[in-house]
C-alpha positions as CSV (number, residue, x, y, z in Angstrom):
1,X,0.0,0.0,0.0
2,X,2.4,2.6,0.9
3,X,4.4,2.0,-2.3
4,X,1.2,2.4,-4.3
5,X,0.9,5.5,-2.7
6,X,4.1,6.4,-2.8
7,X,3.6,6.2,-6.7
8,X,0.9,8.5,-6.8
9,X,1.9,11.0,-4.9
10,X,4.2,11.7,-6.9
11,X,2.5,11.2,-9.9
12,X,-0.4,13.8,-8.5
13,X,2.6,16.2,-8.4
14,X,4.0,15.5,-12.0
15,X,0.4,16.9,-12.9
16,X,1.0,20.0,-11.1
17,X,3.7,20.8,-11.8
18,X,4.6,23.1,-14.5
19,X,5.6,21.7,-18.0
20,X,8.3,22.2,-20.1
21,X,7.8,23.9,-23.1
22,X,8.8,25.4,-26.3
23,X,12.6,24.6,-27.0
24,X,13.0,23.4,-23.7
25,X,10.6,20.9,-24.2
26,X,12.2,20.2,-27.2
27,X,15.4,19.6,-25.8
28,X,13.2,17.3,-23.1
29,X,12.4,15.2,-26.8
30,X,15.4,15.4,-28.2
31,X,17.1,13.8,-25.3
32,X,14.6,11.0,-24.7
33,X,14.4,9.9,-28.4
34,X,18.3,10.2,-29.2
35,X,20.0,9.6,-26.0
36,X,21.1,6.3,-24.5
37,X,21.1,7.3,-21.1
38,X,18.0,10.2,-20.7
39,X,17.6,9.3,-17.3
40,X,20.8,12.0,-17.1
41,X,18.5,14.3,-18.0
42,X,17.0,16.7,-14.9
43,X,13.5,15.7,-14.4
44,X,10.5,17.9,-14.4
45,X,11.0,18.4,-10.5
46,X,14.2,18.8,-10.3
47,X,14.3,21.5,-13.2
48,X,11.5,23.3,-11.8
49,X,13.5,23.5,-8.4
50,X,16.4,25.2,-10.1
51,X,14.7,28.0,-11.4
52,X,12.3,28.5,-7.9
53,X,15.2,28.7,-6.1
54,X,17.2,31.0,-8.6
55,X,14.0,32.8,-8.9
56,X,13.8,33.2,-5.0
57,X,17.3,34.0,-4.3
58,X,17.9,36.6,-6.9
59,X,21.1,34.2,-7.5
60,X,22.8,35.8,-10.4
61,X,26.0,33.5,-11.3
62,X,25.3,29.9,-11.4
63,X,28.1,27.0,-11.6
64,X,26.6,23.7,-13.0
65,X,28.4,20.4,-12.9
66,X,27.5,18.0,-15.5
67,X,25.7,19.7,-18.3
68,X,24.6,16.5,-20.4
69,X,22.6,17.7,-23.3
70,X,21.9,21.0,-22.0
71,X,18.2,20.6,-20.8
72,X,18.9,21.6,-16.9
73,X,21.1,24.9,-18.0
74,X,18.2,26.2,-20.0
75,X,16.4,25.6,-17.3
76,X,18.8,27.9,-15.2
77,X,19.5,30.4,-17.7
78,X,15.8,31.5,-18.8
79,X,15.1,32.1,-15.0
80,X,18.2,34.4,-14.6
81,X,18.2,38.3,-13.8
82,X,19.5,40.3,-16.6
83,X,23.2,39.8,-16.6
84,X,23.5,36.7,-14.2
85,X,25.2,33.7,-16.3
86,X,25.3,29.9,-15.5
87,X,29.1,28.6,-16.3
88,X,28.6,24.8,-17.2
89,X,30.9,22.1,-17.5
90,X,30.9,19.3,-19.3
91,X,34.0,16.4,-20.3
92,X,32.1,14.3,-22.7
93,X,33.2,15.8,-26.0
94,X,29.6,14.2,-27.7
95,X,27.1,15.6,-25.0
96,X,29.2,19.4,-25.2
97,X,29.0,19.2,-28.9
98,X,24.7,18.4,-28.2
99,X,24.5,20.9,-25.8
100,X,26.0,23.9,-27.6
101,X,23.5,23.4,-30.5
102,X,21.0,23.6,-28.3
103,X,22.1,26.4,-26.2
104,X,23.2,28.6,-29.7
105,X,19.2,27.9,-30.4
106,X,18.5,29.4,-27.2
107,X,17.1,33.4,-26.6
108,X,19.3,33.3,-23.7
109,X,22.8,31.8,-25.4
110,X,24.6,34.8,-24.6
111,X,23.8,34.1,-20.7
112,X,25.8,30.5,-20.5
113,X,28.9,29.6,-20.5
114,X,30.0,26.1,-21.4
115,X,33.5,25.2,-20.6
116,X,34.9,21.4,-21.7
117,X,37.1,19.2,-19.3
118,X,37.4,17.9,-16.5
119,X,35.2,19.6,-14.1
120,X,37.8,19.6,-10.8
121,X,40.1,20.8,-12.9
122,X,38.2,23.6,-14.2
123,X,37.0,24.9,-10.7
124,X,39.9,24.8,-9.5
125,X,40.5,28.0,-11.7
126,X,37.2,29.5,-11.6
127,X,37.5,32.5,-9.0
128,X,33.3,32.7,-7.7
129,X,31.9,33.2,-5.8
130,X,28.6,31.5,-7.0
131,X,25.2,32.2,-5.8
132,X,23.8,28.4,-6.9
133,X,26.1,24.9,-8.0
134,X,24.2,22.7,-9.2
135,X,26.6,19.3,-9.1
136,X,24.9,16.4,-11.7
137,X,28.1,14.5,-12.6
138,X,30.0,11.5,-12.2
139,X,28.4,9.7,-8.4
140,X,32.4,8.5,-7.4
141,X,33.5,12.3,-7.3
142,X,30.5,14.1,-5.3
143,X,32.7,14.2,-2.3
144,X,35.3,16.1,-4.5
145,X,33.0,18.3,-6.1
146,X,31.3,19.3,-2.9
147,X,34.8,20.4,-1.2
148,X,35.7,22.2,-4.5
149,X,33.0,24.4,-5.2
150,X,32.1,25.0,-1.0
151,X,34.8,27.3,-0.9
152,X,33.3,29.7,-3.8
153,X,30.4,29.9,-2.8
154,X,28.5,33.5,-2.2
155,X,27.8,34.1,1.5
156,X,23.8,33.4,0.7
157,X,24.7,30.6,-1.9
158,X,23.7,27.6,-2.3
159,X,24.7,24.0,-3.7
160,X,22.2,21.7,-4.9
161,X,23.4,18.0,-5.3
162,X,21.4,15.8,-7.6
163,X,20.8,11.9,-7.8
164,X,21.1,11.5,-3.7
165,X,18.7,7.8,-4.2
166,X,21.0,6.7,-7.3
167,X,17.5,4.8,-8.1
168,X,17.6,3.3,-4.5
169,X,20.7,2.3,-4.6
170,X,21.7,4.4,-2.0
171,X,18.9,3.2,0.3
172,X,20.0,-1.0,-0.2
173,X,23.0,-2.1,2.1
174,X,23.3,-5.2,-0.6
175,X,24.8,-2.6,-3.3
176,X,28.2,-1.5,-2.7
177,X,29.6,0.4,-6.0
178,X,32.2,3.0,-6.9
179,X,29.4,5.5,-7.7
180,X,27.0,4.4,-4.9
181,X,29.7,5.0,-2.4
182,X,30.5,8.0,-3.5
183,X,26.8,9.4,-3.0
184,X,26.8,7.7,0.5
185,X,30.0,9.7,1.7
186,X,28.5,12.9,-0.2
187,X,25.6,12.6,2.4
188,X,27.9,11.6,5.1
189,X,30.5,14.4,4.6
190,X,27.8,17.3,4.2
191,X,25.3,15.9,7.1
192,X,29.0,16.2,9.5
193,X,30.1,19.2,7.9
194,X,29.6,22.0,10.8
195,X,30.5,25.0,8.2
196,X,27.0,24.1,6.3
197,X,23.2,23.5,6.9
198,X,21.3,20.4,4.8
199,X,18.1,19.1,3.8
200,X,18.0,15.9,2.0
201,X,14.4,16.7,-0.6
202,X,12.5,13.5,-1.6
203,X,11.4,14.9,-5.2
204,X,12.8,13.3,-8.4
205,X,15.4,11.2,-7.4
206,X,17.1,12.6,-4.1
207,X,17.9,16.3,-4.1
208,X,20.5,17.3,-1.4
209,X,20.3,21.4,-0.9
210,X,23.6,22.7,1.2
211,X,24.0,26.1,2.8
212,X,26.6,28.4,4.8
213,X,25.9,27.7,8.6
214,X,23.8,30.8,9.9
215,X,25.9,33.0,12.0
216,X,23.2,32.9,15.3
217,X,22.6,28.8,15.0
């Protein structure tokens, strides 16, 4: 019963929440018809998260980890003040290639930034500071990512960690994998980190949303 709940819950929310459209649903297409992976994809939720909290915040330079096929940055860069910019990075050579097509199709191209390599590498020379990072790349170097970007991000930023279940893997003792560990000591090493507040969100598939500590708690 309470997985058959648990299925329409979210569901009911899919319903309401609200759809992609014009080239970003196209994009949304493109990727589930022509990818082999479109899971990598940011879901509905997920995507919808990102621009509420950009939205919210006022956040006006964004770092994204993983770009994939370019669906999420859209996303990021259509909710964006005029002049904030989302810097993505991506070190599949195939999925840049993708995503700058879609991004030069784009009314807000000239807001992104798409930088190829390998993403530790690449922040280690970005200055920041960041107002959002969204990290949606390889499971194995969360922990990495997360100690990478903390340090550049704005005093009222915030980092937003995607793929936290890994499909329930996370959540099943039996699997014990490169990528699933490195999601388990993601969790671990933020929940302990004293520097930062957490909340681990149920939507989508796991989303982890980091913080600087408050200075009164």
């Amino acid at each position: 019963m309470a997985e058959l709940i648990a299925r329409a819950a979210v569901e009911f929310a899919g319903e309401r929440t609200t759809a992609f459209a014009d080239q970003i649903a196209s994009v949304a297409a493109w990727t589930q018809e022509h990818t082999s992976a479109p899971g990598m994809m940011s879901g509905l939720a997920e995507a919808r998260l990102l621009e509420a909290l950009i939205v919210i915040s006022g956040a006006r330079q964004v770092l994204e980890i993983g770009t994939f096929t370019g669906l999420g940055t859209l996303v990021m860069a259509a909710a964006l003040p005029e002049g904030g910019r989302v810097t993505t990075l991506e070190v599949d050579a195939e999925n840049a290639a993708v995503a700058r097509g879609h991004f030069e199709a784009s009314p807000h191209a000239g807001r992104i930034e798409l930088i190829e390599g390998d993403a530790l590498e690449t922040v280690a020379g970005l200055d920041g500071p960041f107002d959002l990072v969204y990290i949606d790349a390889w499971k194995t170097d969360y922990p990495k990512y997360y100690e990478a970007v903390l340090p550049k991000l704005s005093p009222r930023g915030i980092i937003v960690g995607d793929n936290l279940f890994r499909g329930g893997t996370t959540l099943d003792s039996s699997v014990d994998d490169e990528a699933t560990q490195g999601m388990r000591e993601f969790a671990r090493r933020v929940q302990a980190d004293e520097r930062v507040h957490n909340v681990l969100l149920t939507i989508g598939d796991g989303v982890m949303l980091v913080w600087h500590r408050p200075v009164s708690a």
